[in-house]
Structures are given as C-alpha cells and as structure tokens.
C-alpha atoms as a printed R data frame, in Angstrom:
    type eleno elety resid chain resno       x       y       z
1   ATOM     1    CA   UNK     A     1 213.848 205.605 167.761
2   ATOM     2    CA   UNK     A     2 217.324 206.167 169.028
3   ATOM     3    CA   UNK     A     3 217.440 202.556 170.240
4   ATOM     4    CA   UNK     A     4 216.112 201.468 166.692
5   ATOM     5    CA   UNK     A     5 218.960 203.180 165.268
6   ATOM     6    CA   UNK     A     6 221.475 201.668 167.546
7   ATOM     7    CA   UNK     A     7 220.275 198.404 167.481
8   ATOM     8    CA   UNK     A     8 220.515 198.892 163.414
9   ATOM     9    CA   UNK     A     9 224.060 199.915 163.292
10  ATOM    10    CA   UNK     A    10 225.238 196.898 165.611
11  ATOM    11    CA   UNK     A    11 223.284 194.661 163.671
12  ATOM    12    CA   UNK     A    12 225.174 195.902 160.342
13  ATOM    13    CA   UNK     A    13 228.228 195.852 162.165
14  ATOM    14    CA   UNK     A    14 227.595 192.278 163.311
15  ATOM    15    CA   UNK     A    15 226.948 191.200 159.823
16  ATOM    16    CA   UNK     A    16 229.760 192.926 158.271
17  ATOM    17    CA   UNK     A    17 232.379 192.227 160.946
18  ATOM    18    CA   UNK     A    18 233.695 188.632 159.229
19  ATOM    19    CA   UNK     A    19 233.101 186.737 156.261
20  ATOM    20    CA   UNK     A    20 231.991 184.099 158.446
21  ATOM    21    CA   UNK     A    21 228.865 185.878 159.842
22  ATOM    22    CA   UNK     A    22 228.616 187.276 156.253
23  ATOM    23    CA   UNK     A    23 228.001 184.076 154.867
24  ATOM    24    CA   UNK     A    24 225.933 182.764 157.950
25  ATOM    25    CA   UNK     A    25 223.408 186.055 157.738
26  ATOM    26    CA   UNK     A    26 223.326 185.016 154.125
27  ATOM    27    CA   UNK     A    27 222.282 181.690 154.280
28  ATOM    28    CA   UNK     A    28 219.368 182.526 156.535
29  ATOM    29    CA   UNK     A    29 218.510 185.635 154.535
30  ATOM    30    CA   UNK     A    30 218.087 182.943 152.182
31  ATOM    31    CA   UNK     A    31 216.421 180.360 153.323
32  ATOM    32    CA   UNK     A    32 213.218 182.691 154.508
33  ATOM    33    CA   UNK     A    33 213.244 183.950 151.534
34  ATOM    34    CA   UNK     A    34 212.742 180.765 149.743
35  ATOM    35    CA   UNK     A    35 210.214 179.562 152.161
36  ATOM    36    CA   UNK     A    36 208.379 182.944 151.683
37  ATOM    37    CA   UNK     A    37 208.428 182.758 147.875
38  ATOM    38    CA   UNK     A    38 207.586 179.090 148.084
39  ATOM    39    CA   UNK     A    39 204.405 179.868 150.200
40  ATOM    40    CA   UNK     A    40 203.243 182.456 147.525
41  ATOM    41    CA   UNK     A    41 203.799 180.083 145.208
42  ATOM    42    CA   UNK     A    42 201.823 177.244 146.473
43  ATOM    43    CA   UNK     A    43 199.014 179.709 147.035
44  ATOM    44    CA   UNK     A    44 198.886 180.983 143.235
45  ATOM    45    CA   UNK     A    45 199.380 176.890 142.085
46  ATOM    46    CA   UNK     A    46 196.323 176.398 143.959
47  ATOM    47    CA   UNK     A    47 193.973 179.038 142.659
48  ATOM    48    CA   UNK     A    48 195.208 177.988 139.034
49  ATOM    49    CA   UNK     A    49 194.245 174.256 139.617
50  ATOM    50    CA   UNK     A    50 190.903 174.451 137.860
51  ATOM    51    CA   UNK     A    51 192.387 176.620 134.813
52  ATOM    52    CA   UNK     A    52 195.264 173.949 134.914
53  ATOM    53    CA   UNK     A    53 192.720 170.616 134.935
54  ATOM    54    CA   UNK     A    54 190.675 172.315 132.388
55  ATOM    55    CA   UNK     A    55 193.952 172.487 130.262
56  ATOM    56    CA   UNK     A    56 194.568 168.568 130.632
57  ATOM    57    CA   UNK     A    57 190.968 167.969 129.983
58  ATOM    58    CA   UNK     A    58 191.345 169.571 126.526
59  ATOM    59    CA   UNK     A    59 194.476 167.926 125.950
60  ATOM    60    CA   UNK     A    60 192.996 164.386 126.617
61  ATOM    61    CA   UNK     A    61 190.347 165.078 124.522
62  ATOM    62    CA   UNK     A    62 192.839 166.591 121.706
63  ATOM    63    CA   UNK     A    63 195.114 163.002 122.437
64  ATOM    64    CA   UNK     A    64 192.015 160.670 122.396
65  ATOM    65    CA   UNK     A    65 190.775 161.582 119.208
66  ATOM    66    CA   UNK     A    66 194.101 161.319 117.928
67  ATOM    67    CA   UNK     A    67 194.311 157.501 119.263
68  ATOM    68    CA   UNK     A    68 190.933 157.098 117.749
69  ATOM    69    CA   UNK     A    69 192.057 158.642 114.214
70  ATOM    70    CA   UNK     A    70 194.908 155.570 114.583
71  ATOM    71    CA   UNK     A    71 192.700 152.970 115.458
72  ATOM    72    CA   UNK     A    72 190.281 153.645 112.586
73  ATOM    73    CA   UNK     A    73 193.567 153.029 110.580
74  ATOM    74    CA   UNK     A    74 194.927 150.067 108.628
75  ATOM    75    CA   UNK     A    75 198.221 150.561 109.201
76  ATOM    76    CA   UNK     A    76 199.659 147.248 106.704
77  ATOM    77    CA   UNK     A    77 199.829 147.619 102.909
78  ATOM    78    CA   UNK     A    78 200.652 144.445 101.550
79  ATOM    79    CA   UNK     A    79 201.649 142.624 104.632
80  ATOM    80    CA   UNK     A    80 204.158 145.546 104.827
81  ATOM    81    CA   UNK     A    81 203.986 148.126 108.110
82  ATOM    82    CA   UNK     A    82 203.764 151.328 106.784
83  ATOM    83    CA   UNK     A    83 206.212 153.579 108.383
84  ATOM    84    CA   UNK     A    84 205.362 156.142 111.222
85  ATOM    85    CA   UNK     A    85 205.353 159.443 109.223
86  ATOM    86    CA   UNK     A    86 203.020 157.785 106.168
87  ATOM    87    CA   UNK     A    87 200.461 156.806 109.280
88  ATOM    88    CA   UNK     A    88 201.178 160.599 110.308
89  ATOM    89    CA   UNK     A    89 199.996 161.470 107.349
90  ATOM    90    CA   UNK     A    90 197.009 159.100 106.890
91  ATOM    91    CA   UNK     A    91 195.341 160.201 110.066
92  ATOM    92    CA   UNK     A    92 195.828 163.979 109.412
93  ATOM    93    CA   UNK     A    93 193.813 163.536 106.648
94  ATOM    94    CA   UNK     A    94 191.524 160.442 107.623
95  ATOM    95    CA   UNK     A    95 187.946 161.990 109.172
96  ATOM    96    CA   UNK     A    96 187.854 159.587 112.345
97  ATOM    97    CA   UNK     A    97 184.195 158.244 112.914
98  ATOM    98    CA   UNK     A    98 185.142 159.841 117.163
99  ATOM    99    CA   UNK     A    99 185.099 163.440 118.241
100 ATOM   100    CA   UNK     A   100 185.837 164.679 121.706
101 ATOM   101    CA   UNK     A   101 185.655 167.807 123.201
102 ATOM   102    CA   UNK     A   102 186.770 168.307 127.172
103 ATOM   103    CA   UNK     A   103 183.164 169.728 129.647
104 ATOM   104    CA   UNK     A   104 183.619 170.836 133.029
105 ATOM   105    CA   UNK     A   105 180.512 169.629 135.412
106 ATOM   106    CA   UNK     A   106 178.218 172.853 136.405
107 ATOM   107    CA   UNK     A   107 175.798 170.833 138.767
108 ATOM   108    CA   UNK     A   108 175.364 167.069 139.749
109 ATOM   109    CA   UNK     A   109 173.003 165.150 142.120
110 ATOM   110    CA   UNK     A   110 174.048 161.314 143.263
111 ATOM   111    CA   UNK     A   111 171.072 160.793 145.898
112 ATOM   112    CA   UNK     A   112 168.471 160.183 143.916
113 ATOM   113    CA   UNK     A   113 166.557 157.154 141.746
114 ATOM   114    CA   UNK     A   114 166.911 159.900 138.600
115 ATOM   115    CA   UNK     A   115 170.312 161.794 138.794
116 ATOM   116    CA   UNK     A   116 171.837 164.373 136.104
117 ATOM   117    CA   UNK     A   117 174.903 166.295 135.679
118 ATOM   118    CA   UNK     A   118 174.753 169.407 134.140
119 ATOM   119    CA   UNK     A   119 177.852 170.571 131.686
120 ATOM   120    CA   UNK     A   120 178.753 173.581 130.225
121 ATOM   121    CA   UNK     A   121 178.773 173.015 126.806
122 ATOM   122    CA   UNK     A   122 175.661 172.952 124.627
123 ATOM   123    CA   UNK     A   123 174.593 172.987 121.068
124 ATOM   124    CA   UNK     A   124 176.767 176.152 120.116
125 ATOM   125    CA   UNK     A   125 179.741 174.031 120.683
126 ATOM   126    CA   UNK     A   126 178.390 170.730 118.518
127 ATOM   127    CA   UNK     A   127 176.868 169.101 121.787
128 ATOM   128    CA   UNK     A   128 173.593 166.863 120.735
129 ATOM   129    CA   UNK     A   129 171.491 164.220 122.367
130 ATOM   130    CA   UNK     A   130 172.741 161.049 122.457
131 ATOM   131    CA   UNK     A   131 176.667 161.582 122.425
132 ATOM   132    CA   UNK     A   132 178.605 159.572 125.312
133 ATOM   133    CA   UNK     A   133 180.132 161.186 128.019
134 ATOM   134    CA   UNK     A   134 183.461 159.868 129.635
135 ATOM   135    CA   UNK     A   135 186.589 160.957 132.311
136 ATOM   136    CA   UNK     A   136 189.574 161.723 131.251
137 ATOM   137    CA   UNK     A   137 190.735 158.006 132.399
138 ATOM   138    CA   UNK     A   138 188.335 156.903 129.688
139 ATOM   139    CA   UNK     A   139 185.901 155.453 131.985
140 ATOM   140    CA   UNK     A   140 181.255 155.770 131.541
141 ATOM   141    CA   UNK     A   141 179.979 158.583 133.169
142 ATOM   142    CA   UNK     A   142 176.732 158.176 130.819
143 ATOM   143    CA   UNK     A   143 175.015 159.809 127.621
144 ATOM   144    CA   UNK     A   144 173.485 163.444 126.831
145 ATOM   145    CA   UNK     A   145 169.778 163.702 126.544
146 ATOM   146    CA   UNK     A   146 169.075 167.323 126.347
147 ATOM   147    CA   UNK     A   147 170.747 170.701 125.110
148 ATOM   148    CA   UNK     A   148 170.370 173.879 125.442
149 ATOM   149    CA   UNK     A   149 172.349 176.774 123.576
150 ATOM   150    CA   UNK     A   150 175.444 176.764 126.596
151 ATOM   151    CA   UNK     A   151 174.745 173.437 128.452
152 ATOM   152    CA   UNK     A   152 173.581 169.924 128.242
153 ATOM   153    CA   UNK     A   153 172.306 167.802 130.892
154 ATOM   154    CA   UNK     A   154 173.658 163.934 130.764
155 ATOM   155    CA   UNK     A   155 172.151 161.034 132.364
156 ATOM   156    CA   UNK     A   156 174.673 159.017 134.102
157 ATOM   157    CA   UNK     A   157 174.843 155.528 135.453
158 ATOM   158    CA   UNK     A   158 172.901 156.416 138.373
159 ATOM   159    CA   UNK     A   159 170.038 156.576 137.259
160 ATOM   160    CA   UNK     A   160 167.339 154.033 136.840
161 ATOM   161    CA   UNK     A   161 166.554 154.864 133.592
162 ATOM   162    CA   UNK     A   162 170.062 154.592 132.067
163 ATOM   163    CA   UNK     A   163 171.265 151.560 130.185
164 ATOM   164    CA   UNK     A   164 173.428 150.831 127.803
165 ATOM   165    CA   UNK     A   165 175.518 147.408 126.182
166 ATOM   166    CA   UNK     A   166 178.569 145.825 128.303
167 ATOM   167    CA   UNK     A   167 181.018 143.321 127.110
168 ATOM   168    CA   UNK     A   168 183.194 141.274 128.875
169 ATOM   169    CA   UNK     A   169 186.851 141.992 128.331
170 ATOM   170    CA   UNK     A   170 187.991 138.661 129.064
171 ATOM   171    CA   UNK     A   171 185.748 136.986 126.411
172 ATOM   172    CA   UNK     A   172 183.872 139.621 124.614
173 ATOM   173    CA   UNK     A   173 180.190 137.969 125.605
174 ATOM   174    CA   UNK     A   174 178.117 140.962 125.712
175 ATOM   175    CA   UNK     A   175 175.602 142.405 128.290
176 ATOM   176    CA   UNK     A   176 173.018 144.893 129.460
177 ATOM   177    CA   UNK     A   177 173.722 147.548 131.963
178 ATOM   178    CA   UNK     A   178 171.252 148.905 134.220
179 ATOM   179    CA   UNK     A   179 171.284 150.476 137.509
180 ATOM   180    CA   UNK     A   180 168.963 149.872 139.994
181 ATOM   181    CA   UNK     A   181 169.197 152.343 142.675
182 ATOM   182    CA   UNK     A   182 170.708 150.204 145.636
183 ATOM   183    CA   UNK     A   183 174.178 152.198 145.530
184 ATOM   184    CA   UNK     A   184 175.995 155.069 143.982
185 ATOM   185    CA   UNK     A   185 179.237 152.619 143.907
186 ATOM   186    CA   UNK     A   186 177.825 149.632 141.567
187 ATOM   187    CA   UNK     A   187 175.562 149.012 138.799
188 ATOM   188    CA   UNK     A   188 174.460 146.000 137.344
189 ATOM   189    CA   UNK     A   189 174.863 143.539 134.245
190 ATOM   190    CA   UNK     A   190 172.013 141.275 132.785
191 ATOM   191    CA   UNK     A   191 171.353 138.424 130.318
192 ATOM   192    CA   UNK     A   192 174.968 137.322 130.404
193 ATOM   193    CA   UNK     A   193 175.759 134.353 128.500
194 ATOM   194    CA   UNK     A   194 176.115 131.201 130.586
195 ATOM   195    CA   UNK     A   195 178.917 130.100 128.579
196 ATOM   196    CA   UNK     A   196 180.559 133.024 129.624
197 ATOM   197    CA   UNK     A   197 181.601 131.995 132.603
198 ATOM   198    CA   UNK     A   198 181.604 135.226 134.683
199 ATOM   199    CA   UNK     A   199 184.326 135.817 137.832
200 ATOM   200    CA   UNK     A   200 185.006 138.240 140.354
201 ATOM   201    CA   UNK     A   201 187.411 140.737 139.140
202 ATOM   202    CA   UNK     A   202 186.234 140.708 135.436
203 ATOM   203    CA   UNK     A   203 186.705 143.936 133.306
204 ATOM   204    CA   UNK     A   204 183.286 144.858 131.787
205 ATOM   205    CA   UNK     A   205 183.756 147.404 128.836
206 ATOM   206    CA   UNK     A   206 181.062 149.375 127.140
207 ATOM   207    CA   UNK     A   207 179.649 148.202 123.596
208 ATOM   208    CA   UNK     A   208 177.662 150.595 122.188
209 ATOM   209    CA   UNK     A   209 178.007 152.444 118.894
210 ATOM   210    CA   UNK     A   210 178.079 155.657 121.002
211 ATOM   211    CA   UNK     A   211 181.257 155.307 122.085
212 ATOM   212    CA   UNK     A   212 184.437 153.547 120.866
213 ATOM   213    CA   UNK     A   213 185.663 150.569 122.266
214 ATOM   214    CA   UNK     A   214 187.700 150.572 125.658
215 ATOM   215    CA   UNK     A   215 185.235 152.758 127.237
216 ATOM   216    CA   UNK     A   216 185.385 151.384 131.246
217 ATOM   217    CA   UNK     A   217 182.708 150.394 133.455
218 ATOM   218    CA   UNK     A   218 183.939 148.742 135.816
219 ATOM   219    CA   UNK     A   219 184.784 145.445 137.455
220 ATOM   220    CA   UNK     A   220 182.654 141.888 138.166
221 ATOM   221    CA   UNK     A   221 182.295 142.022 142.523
222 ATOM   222    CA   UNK     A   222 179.961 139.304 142.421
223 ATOM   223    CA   UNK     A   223 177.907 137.317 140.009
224 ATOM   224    CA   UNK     A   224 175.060 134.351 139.925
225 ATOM   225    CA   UNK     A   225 172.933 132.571 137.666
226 ATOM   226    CA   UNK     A   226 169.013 133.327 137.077
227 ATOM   227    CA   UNK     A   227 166.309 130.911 138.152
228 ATOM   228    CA   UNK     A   228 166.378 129.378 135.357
229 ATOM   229    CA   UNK     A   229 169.681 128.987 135.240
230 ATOM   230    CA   UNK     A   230 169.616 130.629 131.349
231 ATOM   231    CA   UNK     A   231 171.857 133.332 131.930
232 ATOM   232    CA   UNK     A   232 173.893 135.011 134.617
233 ATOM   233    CA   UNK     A   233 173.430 138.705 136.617
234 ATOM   234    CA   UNK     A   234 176.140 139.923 137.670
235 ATOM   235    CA   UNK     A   235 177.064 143.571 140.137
236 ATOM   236    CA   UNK     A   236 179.557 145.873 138.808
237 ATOM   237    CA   UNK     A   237 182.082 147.967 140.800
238 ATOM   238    CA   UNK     A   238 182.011 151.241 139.009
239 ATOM   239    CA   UNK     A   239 185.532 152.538 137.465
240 ATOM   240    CA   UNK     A   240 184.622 156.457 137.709
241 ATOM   241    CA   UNK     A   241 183.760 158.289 140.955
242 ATOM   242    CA   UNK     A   242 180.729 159.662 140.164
243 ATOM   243    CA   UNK     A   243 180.734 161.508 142.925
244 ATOM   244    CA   UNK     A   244 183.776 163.654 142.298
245 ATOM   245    CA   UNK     A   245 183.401 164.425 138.927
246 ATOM   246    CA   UNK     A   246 184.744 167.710 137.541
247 ATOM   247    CA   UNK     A   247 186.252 167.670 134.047
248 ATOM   248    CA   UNK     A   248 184.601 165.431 131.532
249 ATOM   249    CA   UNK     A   249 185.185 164.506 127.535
250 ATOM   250    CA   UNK     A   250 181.939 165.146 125.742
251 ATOM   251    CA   UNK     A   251 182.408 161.878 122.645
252 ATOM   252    CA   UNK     A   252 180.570 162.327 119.143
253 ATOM   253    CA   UNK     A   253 180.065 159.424 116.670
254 ATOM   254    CA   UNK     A   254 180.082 161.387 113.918
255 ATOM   255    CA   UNK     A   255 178.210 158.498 112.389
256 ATOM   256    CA   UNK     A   256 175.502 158.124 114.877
257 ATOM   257    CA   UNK     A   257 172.634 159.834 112.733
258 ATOM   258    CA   UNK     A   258 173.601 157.341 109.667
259 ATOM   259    CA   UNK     A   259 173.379 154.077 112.402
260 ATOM   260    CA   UNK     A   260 169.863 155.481 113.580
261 ATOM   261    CA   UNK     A   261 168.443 156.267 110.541
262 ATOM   262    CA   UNK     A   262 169.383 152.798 109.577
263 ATOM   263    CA   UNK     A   263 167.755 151.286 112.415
264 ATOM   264    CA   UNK     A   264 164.906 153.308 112.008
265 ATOM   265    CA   UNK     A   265 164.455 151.752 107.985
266 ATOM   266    CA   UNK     A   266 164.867 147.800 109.284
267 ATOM   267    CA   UNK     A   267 161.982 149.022 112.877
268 ATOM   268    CA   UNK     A   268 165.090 147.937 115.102
C-alpha cells in the first residue's frame, strides 16, 4: 500500500511537473479513452443492426409506394408539366393501385424441390394470399399462399411449383418463369418469342398484375432454341440472394380481387 501511494504521488508529480508532460499525459488520456468509447460503441451499433434494418425496411416500403403513387400519375395537363407541389398534391390524395408493407423472414428452407419462407406478418396486418413479395432492392422473392392471424408463408422462386410472367427489358417480349430444381442460384424462362432474340446478359423483369412493373428477376446466363425451333428457353441468374434473406416488402394490388373476379366471369 505504501508503495501504491508513493508510486501515486510521483506519478502526479510527473504529470504536473511541465506543461509539456501535461499535454503529453493528456493526449494519451485521450486517445484510450476514445478507443474505449469507440469499442462500446461498435458493440451497441451491432446489437441495434436488426432494429436499424427493420427501420430501412419500413422506410423502403413507405418510399416505394410513394414512387408507385407517382407512377400511377399523369403528370401533363395540356401538354403542360404540372409543377412539383400540384403532383404533391395529386398523389396525397390519389389511392395508388400498390401497397407495401416491410416483413422480416421468421424461417426459410433453400434445399429442397418445395421451399417456403415464413414472415411475420399475417392477416391482422392486411397480409392475403396471392400478394407479391420483394427485397428492399426491388427484386422477386415470390408470392404468399397462406395466412395465418401473425404470419404468412410465401412460396419463392425455389420452388417447383412457383411460376409467374417475365418480360424482357430489352424488348418487352414476355415469358414464363419456372424453376426446376437444378440450383438455388438460377431459374428458368420458357416460350420466349423467337423474334426476340434473347442474349447473355439480358434483364428479365416480372409481368404479372401482382406486382408493378420493375420488379427484378434476374439476368439471361445462357439461352437456346426448342426442337422445334418455335421458341427459345432460356436460364436466369437470380437478382436476390435467396439465401440471405432477412427483411422483405410484403406488395398488395389493391386491385387484385377486381382482376380475378374478372377472369373468373370470361373462365380465363
């Protein structure tokens, strides 16, 4: 103890003997300081990453619909651009035909012929059947099929049951999207035109009155013509990793139900 004390006083003495050693003591003082304080900072960033990626998530879905409120817009009266606050006020009021609202996955398999991903919102929170499911980079993670009162389960891509319309972006020509099971990395396109004249590195887009346009699924890796030579197949790198999924937009076409009911009147 009596060396503690000694050792204490020359210390202060040290430190106090010269501004020089003053400022020195300081500057150290300082720096571990910061480097402690840093540390406990990193460490409270990381256990808020989730909160703070559930955040974004909402915000994307918030923005999206927004964009989608716009593009529903005519924004010319007379071959005149309407200004920016009359299209601010058009779309406040306008009831966009897209709704999204942000999921975070619960459960997921990618290893089997007839994956799912679970998500924890259900039919307390507006979630039905049929309503598309995206990533916050706006690219096909697949559609719900079932609800519950807290969570829905979605079939995505991988899944050999899933399929849905494609369209090229380079030429619109349209397509079918299936999967069949070979890889969790690719799915494929069917009955393309042969006057579409497919090519490596092709965006392929969804079309499907699910979703709204500009919905990603991926790029053309390789493509060939049938037997007959009536049409072309093509495989599809997929844009989302499916296997790292985590937050999710949930998209309603709040005129779905009138489109099926439609259908259902002409036996489409």
């Amino acid at each position: 103890m009596l060396f503690l004390i000694i050792e204490g006083v020359a210390l202060w003495s040290y430190a106090s003997s010269s501004p020089y050693t003053e400022a020195k003591i300081l500057s150290r003082t300082t720096a571990v300081g910061g480097a402690i304080s840093g540390t406990i900072t990193d460490v409270e960033h990381f256990f808020s990453l989730a909160e703070n990626n559930r955040q974004l998530a909402a915000r994307v879905a918030e923005l999206s619909e927004r964009v989608a409120q716009y593009d529903d817009l005519d924004v010319t009266l007379g071959g005149e651009e309407v200004s920016d606050a009359v299209v601010d006020s058009l779309a406040t009021r306008h009831e966009g035909h897209f709704r999204y609202r942000e999921a975070r996955v619960v459960s997921m398999t990618t290893n089997r012929m007839r994956n799912f991903i679970i998500l924890d919102r259900g039919a307390e929170e507006g979630i039905a059947p049929n309503m598309g499911v995206v990533t916050p980079n706006n690219e096909l993670v697949g559609y719900v099929v079932s609800c519950s009162s807290h969570y829905c389960v979605v079939q995505p891509m991988l899944n050999v049951e899933f399929s849905t319309g494609g369209r090229l972006v380079d030429n619109d020509h349209v397509c079918m999207i299936i999967w069949s099971g070979d890889s969790k990395y690719r799915v494929e396109a069917q009955d393309i035109s042969v006057y579409a004249e497919p090519r490596e590195g092709m965006v392929v887009e969804v079309r499907s009155e699910r979703l709204p346009d500009g919905v990603t699924i991926g790029t053309i890796e390789e493509c060939e013509l049938n037997s007959t030579k009536s049409a072309y197949s093509a495989v599809i790198a997929i844009a989302a990793d499916m296997s790292r999924l985590d937050n999710v937009l949930i998209v309603e076409n709040t005129h779905y139900g009138e489109l099926e009911e439609l259908k259902q009147e002409l036996n489409l």
